[in-house]
C-alpha positions as CSV (number, residue, x, y, z in Angstrom):
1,X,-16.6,18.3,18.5
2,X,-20.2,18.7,18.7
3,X,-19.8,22.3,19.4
4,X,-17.5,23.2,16.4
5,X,-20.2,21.6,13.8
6,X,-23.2,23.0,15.8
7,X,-21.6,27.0,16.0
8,X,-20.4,26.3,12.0
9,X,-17.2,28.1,13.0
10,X,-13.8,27.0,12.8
11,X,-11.5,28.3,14.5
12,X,-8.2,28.6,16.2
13,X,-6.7,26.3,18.9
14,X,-3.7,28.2,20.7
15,X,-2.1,27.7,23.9
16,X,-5.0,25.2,24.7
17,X,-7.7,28.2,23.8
18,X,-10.2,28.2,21.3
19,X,-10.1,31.5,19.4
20,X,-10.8,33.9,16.3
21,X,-8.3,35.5,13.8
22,X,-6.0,38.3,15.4
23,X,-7.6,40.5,12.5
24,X,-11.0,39.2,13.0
25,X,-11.5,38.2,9.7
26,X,-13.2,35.4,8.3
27,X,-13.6,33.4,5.1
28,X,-16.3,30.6,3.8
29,X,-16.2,26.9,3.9
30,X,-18.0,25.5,1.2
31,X,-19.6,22.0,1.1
32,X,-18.4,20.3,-2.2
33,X,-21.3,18.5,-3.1
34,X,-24.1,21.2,-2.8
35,X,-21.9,24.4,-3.2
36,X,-23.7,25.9,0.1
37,X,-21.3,27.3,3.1
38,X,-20.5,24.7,5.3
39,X,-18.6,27.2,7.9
40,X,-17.2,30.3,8.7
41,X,-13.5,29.7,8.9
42,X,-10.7,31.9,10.7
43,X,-8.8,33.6,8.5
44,X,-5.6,33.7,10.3
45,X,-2.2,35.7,10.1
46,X,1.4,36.2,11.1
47,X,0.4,37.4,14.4
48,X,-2.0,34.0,15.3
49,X,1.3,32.2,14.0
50,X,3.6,34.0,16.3
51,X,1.1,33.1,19.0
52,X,0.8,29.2,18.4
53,X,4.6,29.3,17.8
54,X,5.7,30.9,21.1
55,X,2.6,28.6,22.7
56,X,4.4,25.4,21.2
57,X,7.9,26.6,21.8
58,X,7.0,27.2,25.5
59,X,5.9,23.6,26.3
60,X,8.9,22.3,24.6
61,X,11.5,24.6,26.2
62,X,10.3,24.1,29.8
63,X,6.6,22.8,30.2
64,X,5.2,20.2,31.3
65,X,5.2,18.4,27.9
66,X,8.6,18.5,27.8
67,X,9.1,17.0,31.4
68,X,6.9,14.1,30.4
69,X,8.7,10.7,30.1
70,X,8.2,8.6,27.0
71,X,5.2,5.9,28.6
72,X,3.3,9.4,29.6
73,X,3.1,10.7,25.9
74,X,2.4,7.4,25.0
75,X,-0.9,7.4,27.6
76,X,-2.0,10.5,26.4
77,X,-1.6,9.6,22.2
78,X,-3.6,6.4,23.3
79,X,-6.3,8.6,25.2
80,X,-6.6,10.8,22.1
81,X,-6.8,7.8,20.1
82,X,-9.6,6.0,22.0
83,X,-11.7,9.4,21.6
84,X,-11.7,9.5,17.9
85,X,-13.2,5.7,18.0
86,X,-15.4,6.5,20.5
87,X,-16.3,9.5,17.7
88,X,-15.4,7.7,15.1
89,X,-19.1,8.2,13.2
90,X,-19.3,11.4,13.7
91,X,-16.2,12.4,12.0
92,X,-16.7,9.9,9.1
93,X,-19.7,12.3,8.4
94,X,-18.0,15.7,9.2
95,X,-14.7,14.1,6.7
96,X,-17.5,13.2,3.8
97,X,-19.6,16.5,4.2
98,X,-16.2,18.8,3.9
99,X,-14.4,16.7,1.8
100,X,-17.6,15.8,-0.5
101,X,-16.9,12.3,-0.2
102,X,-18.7,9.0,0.0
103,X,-19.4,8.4,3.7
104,X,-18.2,4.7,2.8
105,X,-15.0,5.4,2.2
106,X,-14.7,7.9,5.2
107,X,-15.6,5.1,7.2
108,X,-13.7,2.5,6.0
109,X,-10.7,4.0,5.3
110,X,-9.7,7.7,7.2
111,X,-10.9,7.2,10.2
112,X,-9.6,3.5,11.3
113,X,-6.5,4.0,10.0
114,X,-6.1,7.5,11.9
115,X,-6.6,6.0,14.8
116,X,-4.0,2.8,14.3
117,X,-1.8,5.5,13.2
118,X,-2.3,7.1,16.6
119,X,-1.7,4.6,18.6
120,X,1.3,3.2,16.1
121,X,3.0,6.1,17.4
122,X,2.2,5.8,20.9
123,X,4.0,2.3,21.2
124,X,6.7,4.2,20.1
125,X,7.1,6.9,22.1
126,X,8.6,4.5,25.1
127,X,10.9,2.5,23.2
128,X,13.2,5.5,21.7
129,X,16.6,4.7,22.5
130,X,20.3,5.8,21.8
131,X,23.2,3.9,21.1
132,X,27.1,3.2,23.4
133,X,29.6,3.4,20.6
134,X,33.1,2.3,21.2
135,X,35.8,4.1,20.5
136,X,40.0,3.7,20.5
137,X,39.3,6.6,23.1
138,X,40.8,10.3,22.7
139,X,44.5,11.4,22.7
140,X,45.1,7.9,24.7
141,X,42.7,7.7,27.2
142,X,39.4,5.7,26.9
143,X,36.4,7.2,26.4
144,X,32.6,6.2,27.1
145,X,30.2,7.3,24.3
146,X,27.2,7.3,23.9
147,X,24.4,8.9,21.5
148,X,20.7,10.1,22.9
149,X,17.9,10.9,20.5
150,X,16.1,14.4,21.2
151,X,13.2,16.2,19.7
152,X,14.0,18.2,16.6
153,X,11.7,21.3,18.7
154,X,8.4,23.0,17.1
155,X,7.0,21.3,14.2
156,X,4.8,22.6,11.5
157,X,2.2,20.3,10.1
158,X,1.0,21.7,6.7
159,X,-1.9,19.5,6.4
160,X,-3.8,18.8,2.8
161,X,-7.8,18.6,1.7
162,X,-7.6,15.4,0.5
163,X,-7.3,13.4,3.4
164,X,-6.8,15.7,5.9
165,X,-7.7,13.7,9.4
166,X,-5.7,10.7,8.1
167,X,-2.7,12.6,7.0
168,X,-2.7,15.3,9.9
169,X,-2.6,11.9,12.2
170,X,0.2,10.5,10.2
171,X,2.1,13.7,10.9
172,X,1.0,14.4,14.6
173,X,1.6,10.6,15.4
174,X,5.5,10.9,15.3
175,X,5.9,14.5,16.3
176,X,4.4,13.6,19.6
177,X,5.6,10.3,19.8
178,X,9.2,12.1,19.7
179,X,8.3,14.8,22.2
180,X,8.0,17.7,19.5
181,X,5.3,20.0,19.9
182,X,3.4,21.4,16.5
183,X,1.5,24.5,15.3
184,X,-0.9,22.8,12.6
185,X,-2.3,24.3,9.6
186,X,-5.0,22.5,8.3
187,X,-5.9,23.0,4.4
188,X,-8.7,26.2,3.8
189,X,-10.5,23.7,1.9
190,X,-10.7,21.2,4.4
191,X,-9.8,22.4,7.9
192,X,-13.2,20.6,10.3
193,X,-12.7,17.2,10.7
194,X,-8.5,18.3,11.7
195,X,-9.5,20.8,14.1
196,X,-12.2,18.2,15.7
197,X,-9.3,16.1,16.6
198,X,-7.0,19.1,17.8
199,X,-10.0,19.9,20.4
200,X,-10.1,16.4,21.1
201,X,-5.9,16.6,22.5
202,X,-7.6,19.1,25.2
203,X,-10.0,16.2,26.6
204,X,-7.5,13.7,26.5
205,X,-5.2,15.8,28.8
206,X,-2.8,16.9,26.7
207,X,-0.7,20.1,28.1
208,X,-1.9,23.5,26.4
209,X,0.2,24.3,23.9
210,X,1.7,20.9,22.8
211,X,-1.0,21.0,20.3
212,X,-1.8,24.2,18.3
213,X,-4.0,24.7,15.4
214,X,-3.8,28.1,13.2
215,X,-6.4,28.7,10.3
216,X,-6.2,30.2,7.3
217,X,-4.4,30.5,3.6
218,X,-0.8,29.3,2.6
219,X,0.4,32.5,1.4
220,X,-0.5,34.1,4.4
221,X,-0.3,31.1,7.5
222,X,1.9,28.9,5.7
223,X,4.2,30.7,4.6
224,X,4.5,32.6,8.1
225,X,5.1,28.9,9.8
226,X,7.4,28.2,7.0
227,X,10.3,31.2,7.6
228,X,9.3,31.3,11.7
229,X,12.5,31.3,13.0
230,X,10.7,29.6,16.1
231,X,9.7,26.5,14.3
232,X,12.4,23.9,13.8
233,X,10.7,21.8,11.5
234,X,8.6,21.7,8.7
235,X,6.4,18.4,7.4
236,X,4.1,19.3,4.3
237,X,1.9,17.5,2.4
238,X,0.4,18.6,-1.4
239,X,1.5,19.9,-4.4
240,X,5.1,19.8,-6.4
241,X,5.2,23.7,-6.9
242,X,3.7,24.3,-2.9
243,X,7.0,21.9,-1.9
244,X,9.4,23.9,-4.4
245,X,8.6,26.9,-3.2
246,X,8.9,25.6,0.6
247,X,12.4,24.2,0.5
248,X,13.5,27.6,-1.6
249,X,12.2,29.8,2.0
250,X,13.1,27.1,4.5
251,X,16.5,25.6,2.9
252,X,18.8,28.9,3.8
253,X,16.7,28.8,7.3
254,X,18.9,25.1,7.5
255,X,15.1,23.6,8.7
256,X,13.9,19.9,8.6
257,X,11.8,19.6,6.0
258,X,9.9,16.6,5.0
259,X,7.8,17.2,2.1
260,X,5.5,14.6,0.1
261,X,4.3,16.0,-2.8
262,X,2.8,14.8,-6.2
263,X,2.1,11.5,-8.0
264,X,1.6,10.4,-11.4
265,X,1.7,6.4,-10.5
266,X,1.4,3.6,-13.0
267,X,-0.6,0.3,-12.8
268,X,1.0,-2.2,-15.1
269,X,-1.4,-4.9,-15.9
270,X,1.3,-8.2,-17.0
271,X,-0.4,-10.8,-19.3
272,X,-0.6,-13.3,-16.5
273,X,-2.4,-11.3,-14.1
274,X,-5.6,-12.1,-12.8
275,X,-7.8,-9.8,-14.3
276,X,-11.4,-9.7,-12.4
277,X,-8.6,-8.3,-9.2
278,X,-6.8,-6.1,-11.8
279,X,-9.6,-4.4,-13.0
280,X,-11.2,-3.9,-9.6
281,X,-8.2,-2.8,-7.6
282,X,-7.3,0.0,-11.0
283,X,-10.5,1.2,-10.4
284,X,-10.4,1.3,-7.0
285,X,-6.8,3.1,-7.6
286,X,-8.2,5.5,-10.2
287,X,-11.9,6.8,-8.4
288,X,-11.4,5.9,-4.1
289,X,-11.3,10.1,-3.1
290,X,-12.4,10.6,-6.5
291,X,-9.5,10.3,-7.9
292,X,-8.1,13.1,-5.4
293,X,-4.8,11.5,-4.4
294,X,-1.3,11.7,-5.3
295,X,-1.2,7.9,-5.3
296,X,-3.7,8.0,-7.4
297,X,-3.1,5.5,-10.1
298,X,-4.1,6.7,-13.0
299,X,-1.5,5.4,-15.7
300,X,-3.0,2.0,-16.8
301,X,-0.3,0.4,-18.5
302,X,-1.5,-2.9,-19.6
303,X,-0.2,-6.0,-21.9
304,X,-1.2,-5.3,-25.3
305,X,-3.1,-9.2,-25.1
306,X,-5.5,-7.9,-22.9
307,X,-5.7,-4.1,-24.2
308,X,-9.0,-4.5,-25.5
309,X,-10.5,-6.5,-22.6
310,X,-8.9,-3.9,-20.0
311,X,-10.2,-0.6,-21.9
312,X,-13.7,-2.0,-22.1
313,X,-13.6,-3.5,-18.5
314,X,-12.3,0.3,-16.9
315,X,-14.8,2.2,-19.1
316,X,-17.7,0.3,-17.4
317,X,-16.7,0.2,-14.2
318,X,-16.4,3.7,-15.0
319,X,-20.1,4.1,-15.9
320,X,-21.5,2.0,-13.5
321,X,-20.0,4.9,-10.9
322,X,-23.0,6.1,-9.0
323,X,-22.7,9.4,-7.9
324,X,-24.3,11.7,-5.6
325,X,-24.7,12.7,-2.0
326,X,-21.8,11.8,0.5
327,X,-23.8,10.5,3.1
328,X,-26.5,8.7,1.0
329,X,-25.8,4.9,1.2
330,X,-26.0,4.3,-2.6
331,X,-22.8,7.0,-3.3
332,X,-19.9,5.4,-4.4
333,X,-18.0,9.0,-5.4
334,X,-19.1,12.5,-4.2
335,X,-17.8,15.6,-5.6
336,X,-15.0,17.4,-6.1
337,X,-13.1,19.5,-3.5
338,X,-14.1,22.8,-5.3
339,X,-15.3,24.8,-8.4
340,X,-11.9,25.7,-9.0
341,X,-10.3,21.9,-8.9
342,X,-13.5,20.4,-10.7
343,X,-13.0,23.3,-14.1
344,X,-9.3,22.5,-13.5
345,X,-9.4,18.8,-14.0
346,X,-12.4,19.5,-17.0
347,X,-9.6,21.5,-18.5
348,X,-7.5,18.3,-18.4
349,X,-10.2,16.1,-20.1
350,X,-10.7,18.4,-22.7
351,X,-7.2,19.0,-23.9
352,X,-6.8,15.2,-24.0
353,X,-9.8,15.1,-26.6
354,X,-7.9,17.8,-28.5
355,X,-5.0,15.8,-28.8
356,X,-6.3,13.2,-29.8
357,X,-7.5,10.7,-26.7
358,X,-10.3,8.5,-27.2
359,X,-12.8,9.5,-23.9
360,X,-14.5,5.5,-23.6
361,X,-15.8,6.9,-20.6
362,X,-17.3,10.3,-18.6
363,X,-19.9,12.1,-20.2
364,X,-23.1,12.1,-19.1
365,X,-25.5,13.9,-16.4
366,X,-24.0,14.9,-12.9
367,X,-26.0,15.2,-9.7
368,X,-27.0,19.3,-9.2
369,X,-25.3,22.3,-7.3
370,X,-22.0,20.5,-6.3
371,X,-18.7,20.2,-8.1
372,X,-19.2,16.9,-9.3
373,X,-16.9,15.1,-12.5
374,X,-17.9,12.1,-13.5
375,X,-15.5,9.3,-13.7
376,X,-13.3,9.0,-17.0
377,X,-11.2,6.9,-19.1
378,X,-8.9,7.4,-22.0
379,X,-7.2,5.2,-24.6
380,X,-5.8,5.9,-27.8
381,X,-3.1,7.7,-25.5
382,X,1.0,7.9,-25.9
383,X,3.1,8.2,-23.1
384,X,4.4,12.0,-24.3
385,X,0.5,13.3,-24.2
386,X,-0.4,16.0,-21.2
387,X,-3.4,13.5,-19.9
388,X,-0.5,10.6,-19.5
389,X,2.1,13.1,-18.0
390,X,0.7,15.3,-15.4
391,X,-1.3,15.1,-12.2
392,X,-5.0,15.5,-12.5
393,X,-6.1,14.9,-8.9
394,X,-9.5,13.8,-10.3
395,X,-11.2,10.8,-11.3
396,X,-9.4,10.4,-15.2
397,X,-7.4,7.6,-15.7
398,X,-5.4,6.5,-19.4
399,X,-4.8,3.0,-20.6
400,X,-1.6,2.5,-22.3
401,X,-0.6,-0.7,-24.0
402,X,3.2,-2.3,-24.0
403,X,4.5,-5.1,-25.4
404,X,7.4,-6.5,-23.0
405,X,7.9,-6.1,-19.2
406,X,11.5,-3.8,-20.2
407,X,9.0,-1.3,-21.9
408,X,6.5,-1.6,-19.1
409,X,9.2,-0.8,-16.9
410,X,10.2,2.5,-19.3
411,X,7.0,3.3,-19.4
412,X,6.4,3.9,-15.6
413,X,10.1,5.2,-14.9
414,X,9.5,7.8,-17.8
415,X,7.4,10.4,-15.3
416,X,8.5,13.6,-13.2
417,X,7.0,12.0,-9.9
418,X,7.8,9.2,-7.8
419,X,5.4,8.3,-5.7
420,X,4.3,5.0,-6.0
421,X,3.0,1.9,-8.4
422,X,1.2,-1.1,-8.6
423,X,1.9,-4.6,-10.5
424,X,-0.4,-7.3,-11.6
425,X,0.9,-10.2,-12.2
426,X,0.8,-14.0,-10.6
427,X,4.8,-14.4,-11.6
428,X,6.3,-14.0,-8.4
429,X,9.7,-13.6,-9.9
430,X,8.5,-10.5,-12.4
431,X,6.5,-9.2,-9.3
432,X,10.1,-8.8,-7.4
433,X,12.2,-8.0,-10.4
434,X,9.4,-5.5,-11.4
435,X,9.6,-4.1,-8.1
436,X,13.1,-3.7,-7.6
437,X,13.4,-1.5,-11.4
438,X,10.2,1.2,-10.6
439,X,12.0,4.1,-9.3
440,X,9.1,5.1,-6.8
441,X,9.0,4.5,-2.7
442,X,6.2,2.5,-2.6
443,X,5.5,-1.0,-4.7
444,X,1.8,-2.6,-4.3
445,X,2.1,-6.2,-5.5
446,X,-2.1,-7.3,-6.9
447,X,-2.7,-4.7,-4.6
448,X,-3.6,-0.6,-5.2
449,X,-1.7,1.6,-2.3
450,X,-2.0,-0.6,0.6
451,X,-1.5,1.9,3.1
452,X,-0.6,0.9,7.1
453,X,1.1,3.1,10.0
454,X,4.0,0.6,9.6
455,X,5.7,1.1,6.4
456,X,7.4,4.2,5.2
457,X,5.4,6.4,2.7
458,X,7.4,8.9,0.5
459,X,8.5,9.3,-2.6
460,X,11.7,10.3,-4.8
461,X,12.2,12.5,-8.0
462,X,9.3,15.6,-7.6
463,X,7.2,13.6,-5.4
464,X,9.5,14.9,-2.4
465,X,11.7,14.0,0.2
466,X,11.6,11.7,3.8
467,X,8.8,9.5,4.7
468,X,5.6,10.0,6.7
469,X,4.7,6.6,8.6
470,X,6.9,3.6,9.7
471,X,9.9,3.9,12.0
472,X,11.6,6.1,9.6
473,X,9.2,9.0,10.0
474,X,10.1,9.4,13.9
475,X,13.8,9.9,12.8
476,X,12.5,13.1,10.9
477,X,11.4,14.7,14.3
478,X,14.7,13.7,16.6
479,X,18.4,14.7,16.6
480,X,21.1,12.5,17.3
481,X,23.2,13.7,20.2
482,X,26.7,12.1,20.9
483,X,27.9,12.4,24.3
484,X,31.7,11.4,25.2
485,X,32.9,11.0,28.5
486,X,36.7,10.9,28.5
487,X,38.1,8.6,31.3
């Protein structure tokens, strides 16, 4: 790890060696908060693919990994796991530093729950078991049957920039737990801290090959891993149009896909909630990443009793953001992922004010040199503008009022994505019934997102398909096999 941040180079990991683009070429990793190049990144192509695919298919078809029994993947997941505590520090800095985040937040949230991921996995990776089916037997004799569940094969991990050590683990967690091997491709934008903890696989013993990291651009290394005829499955985490354009190369290829995509999730704030918790866990919903998340919950839908308390509550939470330097202890949000994303998500502030939004909070001065936006709220918005319809990925949240829970409900349904939502309310009742009517895959209850390696997260409509997480994400990366034995 030390060596990858020391050299400022990131490059690839195939067949357990560390290496440079087939091409030799090379591309810049900028840090989002001061704007300067963080690190000279490989700038890989179909040929690196073809490597780390044949690498990842040759462990699986007859190496060692694949002569590995389930308790000695599990030893080696924990080993892996018990490095990234033991470096747990150092990448909370390198995730804030490339991601331009608050070191607080790195800390607190990526890294633990990377590592519980991890070893989440690992208990599983013993305990994977088929089933003895009877039958009334087969042209009149009886038959023993019996199903075993086997690896899918190679996996790709298309990996995102907006929490990419936390997501890559949720992704390399059941792949290995399964006996899969994967070819990674971490985001351009973000592809340090994910590499780190590839390199880390070679310490903790890990067979060369199993893990295999290729750098460089989705149109060139994604979409290479994507139509490999090598690669069995595909798990991809990011945007609606990346995940469309996925399952149109890999659907006539008849490949796995698991695909979680993007969010547009509502907070409904019910008269009866408690609102000192309501307001803080919204905020903590619309800014935690700065506002970089497709859970991010940035549709405030909120009884029209306490419209007026809400809007002026979020717009000074809102100002009272301090923002600055990831790893200065006073940041509470950093900067943006890029120039690009930061004028793209201005360009969404600024055709809310032309139609019609009232901005209550986000102007003012920004810290120098990096991408920073500062964090902003909206009211005087109906459900059919732009601002209340589409994914920003930034720190811009809108406050909507309703009247009854059944417009509430309409409200939230009435949306492209899926992805998840939140309820405040101290009615237990209306908390389940509430629940049960959002047509999302994940409900917080007086509680924003709370994420944990042992529930399913995925969404439905345009926020994708299958689950990352939980049990159900390890029957993503197996086959059932039925085996009958006529007597």
């Amino acid at each position: 790890m030390t060596t990858l941040i020391i050299q400022q180079t990131c490059r690839h990991l195939i067949n357990g060696e560390v290496s440079a683009a087939h091409n030799g070429h090379w591309f810049d990793k900028h840090e989002p908060a001061t704007g300067n190049v963080m690190a000279h990144v490989a700038s890989g192509t179909a040929a690196d693919v073809d490597a780390a695919v044949a690498a990842a298919r040759a462990q699986f078809d007859g190496g060692a990994w694949a002569a590995l029994p389930g308790a000695a993947r599990a030893r080696l997941m924990h080993r892996l796991a018990d490095l990234l505590e033991a470096h747990s520090e150092d990448f909370a800095t390198l995730l804030a530093q490339e991601q331009g985040r608050a070191i607080m937040e790195t800390r607190m949230l990526d890294v633990p729950m990377s590592i519980d991921t991890l070893r989440y996995f690992a208990g599983w990776a013993d305990k994977i078991e088929g089933r003895q089916i009877p039958t009334a037997g087969f042209m009149g004799r009886p038959t023993f049957n019996y199903t075993v569940k086997e690896a899918v094969g190679v996996a790709a991990l298309i990996v995102p920039w907006n929490a990419p050590l936390m997501i890559g683990a949720w992704k390399l967690g059941p792949a290995l737990a399964t006996g899969c091997t994967v070819v990674i491709k971490p985001s351009e934008e973000a592809p340090l801290a994910l590499t780190a903890l590839a390199m880390l696989s070679i310490e903790a013993g890990f067979p060369p090959g199993v893990i295999n990291v290729v750098q460089g651009t989705g149109p060139e290394v994604g979409r290479a891993l994507v139509t490999h005829p090598g690669v069995d499955k595909v798990s991809f985490t990011g945007s609606t149009a990346v995940g469309r354009e996925i399952a149109e190369k890999a659907g006539p290829l008849f490949k796995r896909l698991t695909l979680e995509l993007g969010g547009k999730a509502p907070q409904i704030i019910c008269e009866d909630a408690v609102l000192e918790q309501a307001i803080g866990g919204c905020a903590m919903g619309l800014f935690v990443d700065q506002g970089q998340t497709c859970a991010a919950g940035s549709r405030i839908l909120v009884h029209r009793s306490l419209y007026q308390s809400v809007c002026g509550a979020l717009a000074g939470a809102a100002q009272g953001v301090q923002l600055g330097a990831p790893l200065a202890p006073t940041t509470q949000m950093g900067a943006l992922i890029s120039a690009r994303h930061a004028e793209r998500v201005r360009g969404h502030i600024q055709r809310a004010v032309a139609e019609g939004a009232t901005m209550l909070a986000g102007e003012g001065e920004v810290p120098a040199g990096g991408y920073f936006v500062r964090p902003t709220i909206f009211c005087d918005v109906t459900p059919s503008m732009a601002i209340a319809r589409e994914e920003v990925f930034g720190p811009v949240g809108v406050i909507i009022p309703f009247d009854t829970d059944e417009e509430a409900i309409a409200m939230a349904n009435d949306c492209q994505y899926g992805l998840s939502a939140t309820v405040w309310t101290q009615n237990v009742n209306r908390a389940h019934q509430m629940a049960s009517r959002l047509r999302v895959g994940a409900v917080g209850i007086n509680g924003w997102s709370p994420l944990d390696a042992r529930l399913p997260w995925g969404g439905i409509k345009q926020s994708g398909v299958g689950s990352d997480l939980s049990r159900s994400a390890l029957d993503s990366y197996m086959v059932d096999k039925a085996v009958t034995l006529v007597m």
